[in-house]
PALUM-885558 format. One record per residue (C-alpha): x, y, z. Coordinates in steps of 0.1 Angstrom, whole numbers, plus 5000, padded with zeros to 4 digits. Layout:
BEGIN
XYZ...
This chain:
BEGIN
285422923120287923203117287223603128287923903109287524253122284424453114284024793101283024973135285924743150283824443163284724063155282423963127282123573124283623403089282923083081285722843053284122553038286822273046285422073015287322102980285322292958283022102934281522362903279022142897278122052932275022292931273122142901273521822913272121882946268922042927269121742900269321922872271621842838273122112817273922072785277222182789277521852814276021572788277521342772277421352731275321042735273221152756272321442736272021252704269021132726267421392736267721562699266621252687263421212714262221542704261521392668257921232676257021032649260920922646260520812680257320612670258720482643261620342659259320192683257320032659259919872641261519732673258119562682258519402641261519282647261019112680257318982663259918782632261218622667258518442676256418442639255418062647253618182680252318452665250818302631247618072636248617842610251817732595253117912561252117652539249117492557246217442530242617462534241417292506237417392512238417732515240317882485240018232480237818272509237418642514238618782551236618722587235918982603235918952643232819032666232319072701228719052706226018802692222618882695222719152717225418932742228318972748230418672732234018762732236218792699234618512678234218482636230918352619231418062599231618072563229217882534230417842501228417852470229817812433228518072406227817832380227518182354231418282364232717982382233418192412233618052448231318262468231518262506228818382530228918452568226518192588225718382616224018082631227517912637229318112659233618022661234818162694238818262692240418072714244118242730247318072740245917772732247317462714247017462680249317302645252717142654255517342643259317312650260417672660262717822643263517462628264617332663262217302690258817122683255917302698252117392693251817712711249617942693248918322706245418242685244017982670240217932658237317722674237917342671236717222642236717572630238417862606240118182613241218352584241418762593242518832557241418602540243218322517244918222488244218012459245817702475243817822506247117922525246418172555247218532539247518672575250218382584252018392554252418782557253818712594256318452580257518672551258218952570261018732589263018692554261719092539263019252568266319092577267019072541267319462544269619432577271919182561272319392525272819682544275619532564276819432534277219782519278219932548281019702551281919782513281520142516283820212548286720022537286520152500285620452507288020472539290820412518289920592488289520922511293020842530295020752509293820972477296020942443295520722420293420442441291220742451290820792413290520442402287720402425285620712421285920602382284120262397281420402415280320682386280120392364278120192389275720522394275220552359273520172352269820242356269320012393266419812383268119652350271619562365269219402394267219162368271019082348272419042382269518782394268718592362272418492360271518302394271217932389267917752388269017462405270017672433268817592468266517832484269617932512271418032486269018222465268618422499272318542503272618572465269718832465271119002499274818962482273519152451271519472471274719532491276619472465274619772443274220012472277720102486278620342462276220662478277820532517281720502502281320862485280520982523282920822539285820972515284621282519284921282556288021112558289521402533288921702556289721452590292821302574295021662579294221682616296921692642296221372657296521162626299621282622300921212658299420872650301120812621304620952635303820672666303820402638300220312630298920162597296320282578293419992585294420102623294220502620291020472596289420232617290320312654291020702652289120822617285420642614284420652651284221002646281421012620279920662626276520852638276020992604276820642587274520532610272120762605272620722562272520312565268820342581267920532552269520282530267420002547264120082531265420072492266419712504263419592514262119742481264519582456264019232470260219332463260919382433263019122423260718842438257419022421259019022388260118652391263718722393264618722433263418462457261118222447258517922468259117752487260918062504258118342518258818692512256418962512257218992474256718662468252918672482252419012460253118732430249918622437248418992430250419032392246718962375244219202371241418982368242418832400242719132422239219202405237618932419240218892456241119222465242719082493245418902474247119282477247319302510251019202517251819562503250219742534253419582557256019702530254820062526254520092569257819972570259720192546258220542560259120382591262720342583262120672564260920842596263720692618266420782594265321092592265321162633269120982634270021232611268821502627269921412660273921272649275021642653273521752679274922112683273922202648
């Protein structure tokens, strides 16, 4: 404490804070955060968390993924398990109460009666048989993820008993199983073609953008022919030329190899555009006077700089993907059985007599059309939030 004189003459108290001075010592003592202190990261977040149903969406998709984890606990049955005495059955529906009593979840069974007129199986609910669920219980043997046998089953019917919630094929296949084991091969099929692309479009786009001239010319050439080519044709040249004989592995990457292989053009075009306004800063330039190459200054000093937005563009990528393997597989073209894809269960639906009589044979579409607005919602919101002082 040090004194200074007063106005009228008296010795007035003054007080010097021995501490160094800290600007910001004041809002952290109250625990507030401006945005002048956050990180780019961190606001990406909160630009992003404002988006509701982007935030939801995200969510949701997280929860699929994880669910393709552990598909063989999740699935009652096994993708190809048959129940020969119940082809075509139409889906159980799940009660709670029976007679006025509370039961817990349980399905009626099911009687089957032939239509001798249209030689249609017709099922009927026997409410006098009542199949209680039972829940992490032991049900079918199955080797998860081709490695560890087990018979864990998050649900599996009443002994002696069915559970089919939506219903069955005509080899009497679980619909609601074979949905859960499909979406394991739909939805990484996106991830992987998507990597694939984005792989293709950074370092041909990257270089086009840097280095300009004649490879810049040579390669935006490539990709306006590529642009041109209606998609869905050069798809069904690209997959018939696929051998027969192939094994089902290999069909996989081939279809993955041929998506990534069609959609790099839109990401490359972004990337060069970028890299043409970034490539006259200053510190490329003190980067190339220091000796760096070109796969070093594109990859280490130009890219990191807009990888939010090709972030942001590969989600939205994800969802045409998913839809081209669809496609492909529906058509007859892209993955075929044994391999389980959500387009190879809409096969089943390609007849119009057959959705006449089982509607439910169309069901597989309900995961593909959540999924893509999902991925449309979440690109949407990453987009949004990637520059988040605009």
């Amino acid at each position: 404490m040090t004194t200074k004189p007063g106005t009228d003459g008296d010795v007035l108290p003054h007080y010097v804070r021995e501490a160094p001075f800290d600007p910001y010592a004041d809002d952290a003592a109250s625990g507030s955060s401006t945005l002048d202190e956050a990180s780019q990261l961190k606001l990406m977040w909160w630009r992003f968390r404002r988006h509701k149903l982007a935030l939801f969406s995200g969510i949701a998709l997280l929860i699929m993924y994880f669910m393709i984890v552990i598909v063989e606990f999740l699935a009652p049955y096994k993708v190809h398990t048959r129940n020969m005495d119940h082809i075509f059955a139409p889906p159980q529906s799940v009660h709670l109460f029976h007679d006025g009593q509370f039961v817990g979840p349980f399905v009626y069974g099911q009687k089957m009666t032939l239509d001798m007129t249209t030689l249609r199986r017709v099922y009927s609910e026997d409410t006098g048989e009542v199949q209680k669920l039972r829940f992490f219980c032991r049900g079918e043997p199955y080797r998860f993820w081709g490695l560890v046998d087990a018979n864990l089953h998050l649900v599996c019917p009443a002994e002696n008993g069915h559970f089919f919630l939506l219903g069955t094929d005509r080899l009497g296949r679980d619909i609601f199983s074979r949905i859960l084991y499909g979406a394991r091969i739909s939805l990484t099929i996106g991830l992987l073609g998507v990597a694939t692309s984005f792989v293709l479009g950074i370092v041909i786009g990257g270089l086009a953008g840097y280095w300009g001239g004649w490879f810049d010319l040579v390669v935006q050439r490539i990709i306006e022919m590529l642009q041109s080519i209606p998609t869905i044709p050069l798809w069904l040249a690209l997959a018939a030329i696929m051998p027969v004989d192939w094994s089902p592995l290999l069909v996989y990457l081939g279809i993955t190899f041929i998506l990534g292989l069609l959609d790099w053009t839109g990401l490359a075009r972004a990337v060069r555009s970028k890299l043409l306004a970034l490539r006259e800063e200053d510190y490329v330039l003190a980067a190339q006077l220091m000796g760096a190459k070109s796969p070093r200054i594109i990859g280490r000093h130009l890219v990191p700089g807009f990888m939010s937005h090709l972030i942001a563009s590969a989600t939205l990528t994800i969802p045409s993907m998913i839809l081209g393997e669809t496609t492909l597989s529906f058509l007859g073209l892209g993955l075929r059985p044994p391999i389980t894809s959500w387009g190879v269960l809409l096969t089943e639906a390609r007849s119009v007599s057959v959705l006449a009589l089982y509607p439910w044979l169309l069901l597989p579409v309900i995961p593909v059309i959540f999924v893509i607005l999902a991925f449309n919602f979440l690109g949407d919101g990453l987009r949004d939030a990637a520059d988040p002082y605009k």
